[in-house]
Each structure stands twice: as structure tokens, then as C-alpha cells.
N, CA, C and O atoms as CSV, one atom per row, in Angstrom:
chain,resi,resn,atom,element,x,y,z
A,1,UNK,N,N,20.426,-13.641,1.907
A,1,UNK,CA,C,21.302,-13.202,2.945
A,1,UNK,C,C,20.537,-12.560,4.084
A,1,UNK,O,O,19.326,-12.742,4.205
A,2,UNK,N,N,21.325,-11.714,5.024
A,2,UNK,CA,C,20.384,-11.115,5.880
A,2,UNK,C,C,19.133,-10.176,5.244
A,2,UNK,O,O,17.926,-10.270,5.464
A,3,UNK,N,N,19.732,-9.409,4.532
A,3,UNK,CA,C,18.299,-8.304,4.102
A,3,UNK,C,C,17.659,-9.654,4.022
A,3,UNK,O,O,17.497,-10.261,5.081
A,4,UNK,N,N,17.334,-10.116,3.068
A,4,UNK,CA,C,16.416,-11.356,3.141
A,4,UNK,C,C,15.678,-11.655,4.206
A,4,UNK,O,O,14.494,-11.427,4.457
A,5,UNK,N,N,16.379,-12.102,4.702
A,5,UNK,CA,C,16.024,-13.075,6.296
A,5,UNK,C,C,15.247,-11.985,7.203
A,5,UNK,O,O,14.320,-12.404,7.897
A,6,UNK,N,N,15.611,-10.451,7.240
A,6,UNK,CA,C,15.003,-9.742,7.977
A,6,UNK,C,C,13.438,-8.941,7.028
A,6,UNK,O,O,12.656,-8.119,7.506
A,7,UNK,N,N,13.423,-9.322,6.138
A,7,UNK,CA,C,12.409,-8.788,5.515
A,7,UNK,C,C,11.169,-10.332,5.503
A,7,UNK,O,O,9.956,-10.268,5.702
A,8,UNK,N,N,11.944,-11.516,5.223
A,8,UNK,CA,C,10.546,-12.793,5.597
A,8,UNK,C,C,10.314,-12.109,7.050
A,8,UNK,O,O,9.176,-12.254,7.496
A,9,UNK,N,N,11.127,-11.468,7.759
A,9,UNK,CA,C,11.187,-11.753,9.659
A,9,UNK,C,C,9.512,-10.455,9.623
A,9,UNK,O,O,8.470,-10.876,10.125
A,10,UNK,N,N,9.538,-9.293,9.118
A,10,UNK,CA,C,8.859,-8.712,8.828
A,10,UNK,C,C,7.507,-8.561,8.235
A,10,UNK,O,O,6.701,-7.647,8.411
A,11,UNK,N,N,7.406,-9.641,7.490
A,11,UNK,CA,C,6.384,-9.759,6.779
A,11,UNK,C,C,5.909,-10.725,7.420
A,11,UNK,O,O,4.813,-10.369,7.853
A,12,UNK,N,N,6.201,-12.032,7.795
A,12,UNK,CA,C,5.984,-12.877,9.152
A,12,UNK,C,C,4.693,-12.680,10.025
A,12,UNK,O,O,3.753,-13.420,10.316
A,13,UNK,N,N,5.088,-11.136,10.382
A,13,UNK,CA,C,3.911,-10.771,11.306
A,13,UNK,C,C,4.882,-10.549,13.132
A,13,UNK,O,O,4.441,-9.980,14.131
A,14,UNK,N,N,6.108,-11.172,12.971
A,14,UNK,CA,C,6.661,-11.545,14.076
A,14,UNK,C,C,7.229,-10.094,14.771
A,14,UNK,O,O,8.018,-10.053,15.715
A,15,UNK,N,N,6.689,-9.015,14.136
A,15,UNK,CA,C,7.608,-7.723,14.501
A,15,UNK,C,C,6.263,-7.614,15.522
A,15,UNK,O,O,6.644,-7.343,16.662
A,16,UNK,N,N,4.906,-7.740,15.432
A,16,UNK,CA,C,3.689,-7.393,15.359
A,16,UNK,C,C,3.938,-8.306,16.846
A,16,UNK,O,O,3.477,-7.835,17.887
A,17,UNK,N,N,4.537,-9.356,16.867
A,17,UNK,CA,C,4.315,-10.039,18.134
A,17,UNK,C,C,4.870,-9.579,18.920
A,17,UNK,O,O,4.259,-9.367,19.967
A,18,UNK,N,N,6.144,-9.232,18.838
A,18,UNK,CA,C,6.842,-8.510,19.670
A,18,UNK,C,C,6.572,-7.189,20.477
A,18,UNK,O,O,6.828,-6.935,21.654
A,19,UNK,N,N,6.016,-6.466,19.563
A,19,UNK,CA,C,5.311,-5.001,19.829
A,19,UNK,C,C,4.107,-4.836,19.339
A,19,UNK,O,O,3.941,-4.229,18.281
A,20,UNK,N,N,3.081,-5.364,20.051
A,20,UNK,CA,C,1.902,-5.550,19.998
A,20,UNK,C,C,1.375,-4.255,20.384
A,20,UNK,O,O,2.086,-3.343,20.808
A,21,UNK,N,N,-0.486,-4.157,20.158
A,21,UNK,CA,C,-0.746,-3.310,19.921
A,21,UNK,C,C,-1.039,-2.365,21.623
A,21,UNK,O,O,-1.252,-1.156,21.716
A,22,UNK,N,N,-0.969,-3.222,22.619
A,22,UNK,CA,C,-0.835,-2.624,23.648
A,22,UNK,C,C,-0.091,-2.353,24.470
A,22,UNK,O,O,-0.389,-2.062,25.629
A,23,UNK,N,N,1.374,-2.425,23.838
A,23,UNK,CA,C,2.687,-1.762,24.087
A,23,UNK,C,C,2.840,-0.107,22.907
A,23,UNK,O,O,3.488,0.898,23.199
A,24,UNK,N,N,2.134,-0.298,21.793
A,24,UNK,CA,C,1.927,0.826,20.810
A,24,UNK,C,C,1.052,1.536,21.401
A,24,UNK,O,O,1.523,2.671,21.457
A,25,UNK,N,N,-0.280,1.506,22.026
A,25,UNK,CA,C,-1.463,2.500,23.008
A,25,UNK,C,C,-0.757,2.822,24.122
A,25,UNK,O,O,-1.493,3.486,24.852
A,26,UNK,N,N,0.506,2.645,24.687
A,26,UNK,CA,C,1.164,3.449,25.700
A,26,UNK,C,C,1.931,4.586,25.204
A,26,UNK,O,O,2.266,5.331,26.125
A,27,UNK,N,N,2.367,5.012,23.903
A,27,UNK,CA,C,2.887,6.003,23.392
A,27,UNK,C,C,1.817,7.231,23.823
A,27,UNK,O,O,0.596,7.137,23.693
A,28,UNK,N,N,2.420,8.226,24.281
A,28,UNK,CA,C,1.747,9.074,24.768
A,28,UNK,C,C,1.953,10.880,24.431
A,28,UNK,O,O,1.362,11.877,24.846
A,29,UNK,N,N,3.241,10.635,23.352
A,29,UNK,CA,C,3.749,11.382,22.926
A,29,UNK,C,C,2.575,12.559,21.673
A,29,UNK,O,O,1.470,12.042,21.503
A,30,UNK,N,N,2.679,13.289,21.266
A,30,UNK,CA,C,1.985,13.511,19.631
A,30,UNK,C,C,2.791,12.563,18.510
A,30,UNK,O,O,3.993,12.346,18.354
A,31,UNK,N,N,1.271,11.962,17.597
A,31,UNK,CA,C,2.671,11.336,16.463
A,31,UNK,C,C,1.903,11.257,15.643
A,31,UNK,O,O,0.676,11.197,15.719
A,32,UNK,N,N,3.036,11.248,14.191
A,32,UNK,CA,C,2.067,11.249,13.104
A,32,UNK,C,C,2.951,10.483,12.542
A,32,UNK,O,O,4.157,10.431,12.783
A,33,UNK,N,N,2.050,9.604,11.430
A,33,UNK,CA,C,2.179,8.241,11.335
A,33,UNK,C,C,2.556,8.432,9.340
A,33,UNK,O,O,1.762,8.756,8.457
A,34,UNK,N,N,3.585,8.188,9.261
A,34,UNK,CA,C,4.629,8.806,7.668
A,34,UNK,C,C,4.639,7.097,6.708
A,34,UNK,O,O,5.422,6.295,7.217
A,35,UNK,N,N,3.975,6.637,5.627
A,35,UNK,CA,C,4.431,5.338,5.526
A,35,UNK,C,C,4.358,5.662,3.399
A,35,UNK,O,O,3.876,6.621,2.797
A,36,UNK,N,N,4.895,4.692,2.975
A,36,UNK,CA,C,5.140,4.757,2.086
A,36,UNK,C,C,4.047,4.053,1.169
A,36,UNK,O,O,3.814,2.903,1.541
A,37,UNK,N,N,3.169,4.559,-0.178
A,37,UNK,CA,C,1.385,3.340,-0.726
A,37,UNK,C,C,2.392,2.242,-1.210
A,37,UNK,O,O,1.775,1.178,-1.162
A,38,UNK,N,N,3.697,2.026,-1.666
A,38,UNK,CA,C,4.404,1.092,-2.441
A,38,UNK,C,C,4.895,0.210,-1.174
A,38,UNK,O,O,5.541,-0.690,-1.711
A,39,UNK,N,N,4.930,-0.013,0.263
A,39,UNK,CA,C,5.779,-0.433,1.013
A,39,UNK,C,C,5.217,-2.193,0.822
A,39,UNK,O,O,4.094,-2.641,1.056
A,40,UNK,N,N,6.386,-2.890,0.345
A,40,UNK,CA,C,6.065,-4.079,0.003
A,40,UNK,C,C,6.943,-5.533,1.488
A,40,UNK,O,O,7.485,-6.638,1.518
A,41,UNK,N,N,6.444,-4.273,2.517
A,41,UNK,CA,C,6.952,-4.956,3.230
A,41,UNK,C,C,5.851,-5.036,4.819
A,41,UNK,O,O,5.915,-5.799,5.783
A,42,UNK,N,N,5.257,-4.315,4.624
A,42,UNK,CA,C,4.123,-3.891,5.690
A,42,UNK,C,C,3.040,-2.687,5.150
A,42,UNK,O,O,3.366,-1.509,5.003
A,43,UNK,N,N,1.542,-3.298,4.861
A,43,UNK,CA,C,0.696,-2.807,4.204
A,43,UNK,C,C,0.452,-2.038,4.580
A,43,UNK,O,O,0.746,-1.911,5.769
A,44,UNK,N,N,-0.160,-1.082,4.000
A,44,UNK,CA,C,-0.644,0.573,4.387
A,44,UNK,C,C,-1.321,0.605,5.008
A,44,UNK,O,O,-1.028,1.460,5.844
A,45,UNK,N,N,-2.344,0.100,5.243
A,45,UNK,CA,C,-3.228,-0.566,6.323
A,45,UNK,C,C,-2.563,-0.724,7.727
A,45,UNK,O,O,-3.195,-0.651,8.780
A,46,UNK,N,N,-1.481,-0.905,7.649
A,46,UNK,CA,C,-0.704,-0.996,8.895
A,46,UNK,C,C,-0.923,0.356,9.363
A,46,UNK,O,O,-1.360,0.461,10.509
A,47,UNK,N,N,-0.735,1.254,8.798
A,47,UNK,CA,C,-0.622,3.041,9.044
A,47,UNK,C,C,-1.928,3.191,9.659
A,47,UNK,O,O,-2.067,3.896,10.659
A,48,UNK,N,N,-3.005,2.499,9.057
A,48,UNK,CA,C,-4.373,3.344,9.729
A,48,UNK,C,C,-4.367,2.471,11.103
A,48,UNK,O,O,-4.831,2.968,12.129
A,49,UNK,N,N,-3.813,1.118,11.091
A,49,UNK,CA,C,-3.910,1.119,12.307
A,49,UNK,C,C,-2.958,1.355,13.463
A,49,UNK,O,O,-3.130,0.906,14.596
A,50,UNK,N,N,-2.151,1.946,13.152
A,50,UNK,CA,C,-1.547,2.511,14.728
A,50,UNK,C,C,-2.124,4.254,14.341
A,50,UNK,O,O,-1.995,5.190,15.130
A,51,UNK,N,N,-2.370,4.295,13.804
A,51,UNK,CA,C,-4.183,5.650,13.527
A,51,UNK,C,C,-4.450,5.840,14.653
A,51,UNK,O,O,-4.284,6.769,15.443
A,52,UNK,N,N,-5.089,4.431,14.695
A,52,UNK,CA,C,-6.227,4.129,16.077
A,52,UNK,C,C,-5.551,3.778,17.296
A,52,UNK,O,O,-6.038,4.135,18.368
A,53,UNK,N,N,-4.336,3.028,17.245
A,53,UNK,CA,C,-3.907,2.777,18.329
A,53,UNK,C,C,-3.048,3.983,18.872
A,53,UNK,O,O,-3.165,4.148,20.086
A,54,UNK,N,N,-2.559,4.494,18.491
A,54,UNK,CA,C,-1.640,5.354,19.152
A,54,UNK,C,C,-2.775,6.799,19.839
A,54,UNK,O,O,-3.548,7.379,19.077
A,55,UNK,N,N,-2.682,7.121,21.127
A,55,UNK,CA,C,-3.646,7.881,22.307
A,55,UNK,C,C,-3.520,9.162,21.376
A,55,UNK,O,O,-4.562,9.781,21.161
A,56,UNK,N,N,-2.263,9.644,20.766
A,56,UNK,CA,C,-2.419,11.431,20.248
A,56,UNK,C,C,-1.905,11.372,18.770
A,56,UNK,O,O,-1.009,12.118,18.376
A,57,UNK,N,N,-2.393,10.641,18.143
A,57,UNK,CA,C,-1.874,10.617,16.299
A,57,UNK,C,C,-2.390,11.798,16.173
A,57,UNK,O,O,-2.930,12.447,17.069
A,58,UNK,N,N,-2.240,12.103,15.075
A,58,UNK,CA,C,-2.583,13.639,14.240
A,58,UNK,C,C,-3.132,12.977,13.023
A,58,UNK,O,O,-4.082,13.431,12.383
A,59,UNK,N,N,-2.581,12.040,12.777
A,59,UNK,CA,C,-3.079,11.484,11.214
A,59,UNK,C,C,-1.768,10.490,10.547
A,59,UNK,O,O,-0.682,10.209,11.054
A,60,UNK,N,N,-2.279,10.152,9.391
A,60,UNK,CA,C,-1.274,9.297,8.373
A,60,UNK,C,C,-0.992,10.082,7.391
A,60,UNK,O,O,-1.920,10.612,6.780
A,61,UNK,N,N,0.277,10.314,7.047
A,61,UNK,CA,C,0.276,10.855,6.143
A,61,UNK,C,C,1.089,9.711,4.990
A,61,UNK,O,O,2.079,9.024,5.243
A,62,UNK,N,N,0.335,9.772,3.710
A,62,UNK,CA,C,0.933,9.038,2.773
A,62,UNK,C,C,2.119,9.310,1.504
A,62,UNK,O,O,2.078,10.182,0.636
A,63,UNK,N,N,3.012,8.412,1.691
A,63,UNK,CA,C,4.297,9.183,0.413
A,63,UNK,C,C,4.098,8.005,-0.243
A,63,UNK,O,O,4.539,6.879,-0.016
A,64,UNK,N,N,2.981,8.648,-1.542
A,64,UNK,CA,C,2.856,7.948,-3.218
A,64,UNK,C,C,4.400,7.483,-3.645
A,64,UNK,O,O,5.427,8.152,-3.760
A,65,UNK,N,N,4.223,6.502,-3.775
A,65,UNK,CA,C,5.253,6.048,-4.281
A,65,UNK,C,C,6.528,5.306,-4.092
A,65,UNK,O,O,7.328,4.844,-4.906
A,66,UNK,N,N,6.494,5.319,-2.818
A,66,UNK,CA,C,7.600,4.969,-1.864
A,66,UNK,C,C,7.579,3.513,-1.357
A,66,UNK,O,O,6.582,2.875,-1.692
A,67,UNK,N,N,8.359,2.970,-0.724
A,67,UNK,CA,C,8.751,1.912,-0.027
A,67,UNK,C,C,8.431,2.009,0.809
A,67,UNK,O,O,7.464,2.686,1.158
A,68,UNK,N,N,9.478,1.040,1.777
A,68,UNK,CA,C,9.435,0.803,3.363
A,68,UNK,C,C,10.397,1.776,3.694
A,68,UNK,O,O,11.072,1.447,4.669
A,69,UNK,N,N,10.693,2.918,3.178
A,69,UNK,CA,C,11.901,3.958,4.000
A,69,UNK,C,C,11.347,5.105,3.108
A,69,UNK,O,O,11.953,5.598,2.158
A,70,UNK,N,N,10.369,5.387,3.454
A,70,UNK,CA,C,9.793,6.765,2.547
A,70,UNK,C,C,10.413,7.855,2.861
A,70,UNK,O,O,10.111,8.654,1.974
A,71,UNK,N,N,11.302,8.504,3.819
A,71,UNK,CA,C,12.274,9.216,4.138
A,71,UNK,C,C,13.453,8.870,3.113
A,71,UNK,O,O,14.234,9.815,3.006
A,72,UNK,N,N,13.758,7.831,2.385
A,72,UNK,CA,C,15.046,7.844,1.684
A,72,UNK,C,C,14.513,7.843,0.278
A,72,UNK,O,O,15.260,8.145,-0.652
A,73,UNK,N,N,13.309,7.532,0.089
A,73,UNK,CA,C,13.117,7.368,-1.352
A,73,UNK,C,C,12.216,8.880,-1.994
A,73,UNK,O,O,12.090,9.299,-3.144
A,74,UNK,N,N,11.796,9.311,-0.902
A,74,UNK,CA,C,11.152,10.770,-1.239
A,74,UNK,C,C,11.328,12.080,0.064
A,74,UNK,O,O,10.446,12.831,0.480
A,75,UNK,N,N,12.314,12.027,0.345
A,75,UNK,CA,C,12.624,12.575,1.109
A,75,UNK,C,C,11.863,14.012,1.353
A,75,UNK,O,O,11.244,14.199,2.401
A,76,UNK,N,N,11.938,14.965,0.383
A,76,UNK,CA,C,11.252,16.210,0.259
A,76,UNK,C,C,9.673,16.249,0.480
A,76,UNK,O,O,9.115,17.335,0.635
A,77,UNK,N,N,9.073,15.244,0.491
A,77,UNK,CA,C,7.468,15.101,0.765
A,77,UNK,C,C,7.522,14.498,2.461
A,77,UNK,O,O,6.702,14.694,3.358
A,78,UNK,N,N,8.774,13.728,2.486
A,78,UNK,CA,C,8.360,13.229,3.998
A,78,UNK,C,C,8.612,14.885,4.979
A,78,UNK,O,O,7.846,15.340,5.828
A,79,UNK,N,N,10.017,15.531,4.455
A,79,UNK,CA,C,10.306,16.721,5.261
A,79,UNK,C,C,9.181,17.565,5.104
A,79,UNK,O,O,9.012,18.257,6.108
A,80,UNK,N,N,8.380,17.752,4.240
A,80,UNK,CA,C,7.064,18.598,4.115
A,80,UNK,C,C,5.943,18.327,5.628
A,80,UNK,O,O,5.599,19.092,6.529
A,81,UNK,N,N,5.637,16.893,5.341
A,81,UNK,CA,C,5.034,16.607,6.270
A,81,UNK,C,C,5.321,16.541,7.784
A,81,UNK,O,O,4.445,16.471,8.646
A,82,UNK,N,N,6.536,16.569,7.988
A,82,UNK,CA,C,7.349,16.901,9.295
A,82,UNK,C,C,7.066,18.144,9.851
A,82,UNK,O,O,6.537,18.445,10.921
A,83,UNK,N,N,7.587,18.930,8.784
A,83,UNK,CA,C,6.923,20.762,8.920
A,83,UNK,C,C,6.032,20.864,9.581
A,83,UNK,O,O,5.906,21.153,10.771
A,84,UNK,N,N,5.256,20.587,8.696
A,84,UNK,CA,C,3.566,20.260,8.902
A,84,UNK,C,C,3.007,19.780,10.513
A,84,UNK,O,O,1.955,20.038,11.097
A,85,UNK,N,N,4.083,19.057,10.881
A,85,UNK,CA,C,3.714,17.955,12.655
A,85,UNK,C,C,4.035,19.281,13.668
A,85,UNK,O,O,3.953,19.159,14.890
């Protein structure tokens, strides 16, 4: 069904085309970069690199265990790290 269809759309690479990495180096904001080691939908590796791309990261922070919505599946470690920003 859709979840489906939007998770091949994701893994694809096609999100990556859309918002490439030099539309992501115009963020100019502070940001810190929250992703889940279990996300079976975009590799963790993804995290270190908008690391590098984004002008004022602070860092990655990682939630063991989690998915692609590490805010819903561990909520209390993502709000820690929020604190923390």
C-alpha cells in the first residue's frame, strides 16, 4: 500500500535527489542531527553526512535501538538530547 510505496520511494535514493546536498549546506540555523542505529530505512551513515554538510551541526546524536522515528520509539533519550541542543 502506500507506507510501502513511500518507504521503496525512500530507500530509492529519490528523497536525496530532491534535496540534495547543496540545498542541505544552505541551512544556516544550529542543528543537531537525532537518527535512530536500527533505521532500516536510511543508513546511519546518512547522519554523519549531513555532519558535514550542514554550516553549524553540533553533532549526531545516536538513539540505540530505534527506527526511522527515534522520537516515537524512544522518546525519553531523544528529549534528553534536545535538552542537551
Amino acid at each position: 500500500g502506500c507506507f510501502d510505496a513511500s518507504l521503496e520511494y525512500l530507500k530509492s535514493g529519490s528523497m536525496a535527489r530532491r534535496v540534495d546536498r547543496s540545498r542541505i549546506r544552505l541551512v544556516s540555523q544550529p542543528t543537531l542531527v537525532i537518527w535512530g542505529t536500527d533505521d532500516g530505512i536510511l543508513p546511519l551513515s546518512d547522519a554523519y553526512q549531513f555532519q558535514r554538510d550542514l554550516q553549524h551541526c553540533v553533532g549526531v546524536r545516536e538513539v540505540p535501538g530505534s527506527g526511522h522515528s527515534p522520537h516515537l520509539d524512544n522518546s525519553n533519550v531523544v528529549l534528553g538530547y534536545l535538552r542537551e541542543f
